[in-house]
C-alpha positions in Angstrom: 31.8 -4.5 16.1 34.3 -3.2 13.6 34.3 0.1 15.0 35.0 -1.0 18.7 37.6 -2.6 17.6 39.5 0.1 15.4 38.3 2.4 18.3 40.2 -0.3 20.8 43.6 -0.8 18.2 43.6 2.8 17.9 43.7 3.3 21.9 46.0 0.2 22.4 48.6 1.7 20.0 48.5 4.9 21.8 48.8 4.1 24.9 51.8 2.2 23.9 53.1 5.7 22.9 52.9 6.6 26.7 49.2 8.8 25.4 47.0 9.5 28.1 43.2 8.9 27.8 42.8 12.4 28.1 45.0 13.3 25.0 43.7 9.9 23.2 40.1 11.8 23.1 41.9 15.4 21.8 43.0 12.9 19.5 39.8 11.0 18.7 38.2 14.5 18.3 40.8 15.9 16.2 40.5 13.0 13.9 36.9 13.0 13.9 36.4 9.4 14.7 32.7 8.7 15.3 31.5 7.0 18.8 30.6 3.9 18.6 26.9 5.1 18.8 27.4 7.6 16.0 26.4 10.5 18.1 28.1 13.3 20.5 31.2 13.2 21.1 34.0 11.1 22.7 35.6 12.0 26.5 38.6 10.8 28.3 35.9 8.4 30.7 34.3 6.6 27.9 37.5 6.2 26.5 38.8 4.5 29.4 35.7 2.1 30.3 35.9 1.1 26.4 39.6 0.3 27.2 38.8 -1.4 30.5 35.8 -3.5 29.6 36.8 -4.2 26.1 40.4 -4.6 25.9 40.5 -8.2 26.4 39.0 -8.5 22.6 42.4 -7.7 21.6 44.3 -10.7 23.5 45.2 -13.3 20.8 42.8 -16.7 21.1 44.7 -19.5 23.2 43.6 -21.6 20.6 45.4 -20.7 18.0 
């Protein structure tokens, strides 16, 4: 979805800024950035099995 994804660039981005998950969902809640469900609130776990399990979605296709 469109949200994973921003939710994924956003995480991406800091992490390249040396951010740990921790901090990333300070962040998150900070910025009020919905879950991907819409409801409760983000932690430094779902954060990192998003990251882990979803990452990939990122990689540029070998095909183009």
């Amino acid at each position: 979805s469109g949200a994973q994804r921003d939710a994924l660039e956003r995480i991406r981005d800091l992490r390249g800024q040396d951010r740990s998950f921790a901090r990333i969902c300070e962040l998150f809640q900070a910025e009020n950035i919905p879950t991907l469900s819409g409801e409760g609130r983000w932690s430094k776990g779902t954060l990192w099995n998003l990251w882990r399990n979803h990452s990939r979605q990122l990689d540029p296709d070998p095909g183009e």
